[in-house]
C-alpha positions as CSV (number, residue, x, y, z in Angstrom):
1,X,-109.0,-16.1,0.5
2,X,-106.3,-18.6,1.0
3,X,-106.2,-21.6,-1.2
4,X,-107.1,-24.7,1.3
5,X,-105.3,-27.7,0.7
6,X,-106.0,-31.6,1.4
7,X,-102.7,-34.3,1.8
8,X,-104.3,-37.7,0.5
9,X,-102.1,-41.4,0.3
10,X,-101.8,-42.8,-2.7
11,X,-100.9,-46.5,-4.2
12,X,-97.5,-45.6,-3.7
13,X,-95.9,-45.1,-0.5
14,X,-93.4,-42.6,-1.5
15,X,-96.1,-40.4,-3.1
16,X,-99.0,-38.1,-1.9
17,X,-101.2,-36.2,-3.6
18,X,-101.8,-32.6,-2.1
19,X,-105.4,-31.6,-3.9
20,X,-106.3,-27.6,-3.7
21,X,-109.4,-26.0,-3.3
22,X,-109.5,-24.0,-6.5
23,X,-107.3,-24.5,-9.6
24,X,-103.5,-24.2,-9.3
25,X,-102.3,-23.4,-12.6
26,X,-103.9,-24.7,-16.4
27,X,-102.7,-27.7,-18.0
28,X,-100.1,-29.5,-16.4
29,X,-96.5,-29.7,-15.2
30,X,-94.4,-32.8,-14.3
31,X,-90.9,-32.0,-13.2
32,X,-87.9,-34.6,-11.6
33,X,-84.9,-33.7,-10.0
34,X,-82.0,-32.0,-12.0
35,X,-85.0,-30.1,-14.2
36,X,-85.2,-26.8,-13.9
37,X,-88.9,-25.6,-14.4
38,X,-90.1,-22.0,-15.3
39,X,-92.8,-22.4,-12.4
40,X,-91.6,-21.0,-9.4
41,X,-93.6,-23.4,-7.1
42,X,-92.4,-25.8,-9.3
43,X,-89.1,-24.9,-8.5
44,X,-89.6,-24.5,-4.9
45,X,-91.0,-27.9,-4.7
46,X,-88.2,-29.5,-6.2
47,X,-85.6,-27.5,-4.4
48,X,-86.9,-29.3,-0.5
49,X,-84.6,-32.4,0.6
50,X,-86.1,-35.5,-0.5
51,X,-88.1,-34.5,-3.5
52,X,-87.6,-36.8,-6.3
53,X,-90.4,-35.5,-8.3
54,X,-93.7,-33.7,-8.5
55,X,-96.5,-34.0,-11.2
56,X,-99.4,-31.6,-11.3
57,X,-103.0,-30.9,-13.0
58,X,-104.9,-28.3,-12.5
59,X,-106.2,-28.7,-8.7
60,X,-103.8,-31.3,-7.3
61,X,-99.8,-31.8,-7.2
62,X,-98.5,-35.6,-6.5
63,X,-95.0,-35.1,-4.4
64,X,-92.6,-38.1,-4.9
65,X,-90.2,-38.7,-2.2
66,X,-86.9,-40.6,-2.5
67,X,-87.1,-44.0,-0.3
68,X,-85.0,-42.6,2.4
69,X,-86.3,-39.5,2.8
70,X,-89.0,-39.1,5.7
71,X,-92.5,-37.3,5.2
72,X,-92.5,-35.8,8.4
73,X,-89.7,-33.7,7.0
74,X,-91.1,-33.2,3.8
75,X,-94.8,-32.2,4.4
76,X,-94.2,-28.9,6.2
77,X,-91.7,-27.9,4.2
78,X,-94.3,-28.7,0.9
79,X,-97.1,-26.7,3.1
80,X,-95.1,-23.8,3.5
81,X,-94.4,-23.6,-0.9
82,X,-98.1,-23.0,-0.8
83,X,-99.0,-21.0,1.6
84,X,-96.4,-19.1,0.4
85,X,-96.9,-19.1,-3.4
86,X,-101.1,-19.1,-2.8
């Protein structure tokens, strides 16, 4: 079964916090741009145009945007990291 996912605002306007269905990964994983992380949705994450930085626990990922990148660009290109990592 395929891992459902929620987008939800947050404080920030640059941020949103993508919250999954069933655990991601244990522990957690916080990655900015220029790192190069062992996980490869991680990786993927931080490899889409206008990703500044991503921070993760268990269920959810937070995406950080740079200020003049646009979330309608973003979003899909986040959705299709999960659908195809979960």
């Amino acid at each position: 079964m395929a891992v459902e996912f929620t987008i939800d605002q947050t404080p920030n306007p640059n941020a949103l916090k993508f919250s999954a269905s069933q655990p991601l990964f244990e522990g957690r994983l916080s990655y900015r741009q220029g790192d190069s992380p062992d996980d490869a949705v991680a990786s993927a994450l931080l490899n889409i145009e206008g990703v500044d930085s991503i921070f993760g626990f268990q269920d959810f990922i937070t995406v950080n945007k740079t200020v003049e990148a646009d979330w309608n660009t973003i979003v899909p290109k986040v959705q299709e990291v999960f659908e195809n990592a979960y």
